[in-house]
C-alpha positions in Angstrom: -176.4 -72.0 -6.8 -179.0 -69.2 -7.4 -181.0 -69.0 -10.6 -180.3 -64.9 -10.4 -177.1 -63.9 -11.0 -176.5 -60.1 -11.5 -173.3 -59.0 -9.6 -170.7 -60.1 -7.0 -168.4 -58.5 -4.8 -165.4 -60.0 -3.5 -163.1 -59.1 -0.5 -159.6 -60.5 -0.3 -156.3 -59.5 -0.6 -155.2 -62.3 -2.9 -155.4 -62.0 -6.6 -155.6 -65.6 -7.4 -158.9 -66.1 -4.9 -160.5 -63.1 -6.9 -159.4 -64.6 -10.3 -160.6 -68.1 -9.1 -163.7 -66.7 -8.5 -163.7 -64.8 -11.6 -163.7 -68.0 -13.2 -166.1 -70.0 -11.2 -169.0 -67.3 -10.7 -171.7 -66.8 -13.1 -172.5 -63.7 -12.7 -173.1 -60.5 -15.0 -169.8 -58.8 -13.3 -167.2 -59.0 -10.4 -166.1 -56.0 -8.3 -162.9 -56.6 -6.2 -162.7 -55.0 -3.0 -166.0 -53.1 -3.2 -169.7 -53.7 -3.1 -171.3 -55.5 -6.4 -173.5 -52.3 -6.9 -170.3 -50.1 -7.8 -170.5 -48.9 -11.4 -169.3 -46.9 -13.4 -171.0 -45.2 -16.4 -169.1 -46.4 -19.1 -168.5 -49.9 -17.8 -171.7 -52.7 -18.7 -173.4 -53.6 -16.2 -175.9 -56.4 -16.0 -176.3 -59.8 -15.2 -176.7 -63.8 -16.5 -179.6 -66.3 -15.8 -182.9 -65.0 -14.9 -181.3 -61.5 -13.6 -182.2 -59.8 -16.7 -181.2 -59.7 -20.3 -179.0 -57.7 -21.6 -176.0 -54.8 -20.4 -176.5 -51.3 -19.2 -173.9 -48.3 -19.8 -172.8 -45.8 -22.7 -172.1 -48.4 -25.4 -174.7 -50.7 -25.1 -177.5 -48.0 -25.3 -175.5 -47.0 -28.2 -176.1 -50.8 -29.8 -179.6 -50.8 -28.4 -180.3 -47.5 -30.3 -178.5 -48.5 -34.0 -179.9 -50.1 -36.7 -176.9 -52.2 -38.3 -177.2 -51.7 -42.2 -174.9 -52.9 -45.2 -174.6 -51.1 -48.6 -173.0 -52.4 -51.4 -172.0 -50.6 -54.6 -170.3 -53.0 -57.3 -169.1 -51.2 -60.4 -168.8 -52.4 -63.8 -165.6 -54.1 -65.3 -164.1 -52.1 -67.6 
């Protein structure tokens, strides 16, 4: 019921309680069995609502950092 909603960690032994609250949550990301500040470098991290926009990690500095460009090149018939 917060408006934040970066990460949650979830302690349980039963995988269909973590997947339940997989699915109910909204929240940036989920860790199972450890604290909700457990990352990873190449894993995003970041959260929904009004904890932030955006992802952290490897391939979303990557996005951050390109400039998506097309180029097309249509020959001639014949």
């Amino acid at each position: 019921d917060s408006k934040f909603g970066l990460q949650a960690g979830i302690f349980t032994r039963d995988l269909f309680k973590s997947l339940d609250a997989w699915d109910r949550l909204d929240v940036g990301g989920v860790v199972i069995n450890d604290v909700p500040s457990y990352r990873v470098d190449n894993m995003p991290y970041g959260g929904v609502k009004d904890s932030g926009l955006g992802r952290e990690g490897i391939r979303f500095a990557m996005e951050d950092m390109t400039e998506i460009r097309n180029l097309v090149v249509r020959r001639r018939p014949g």
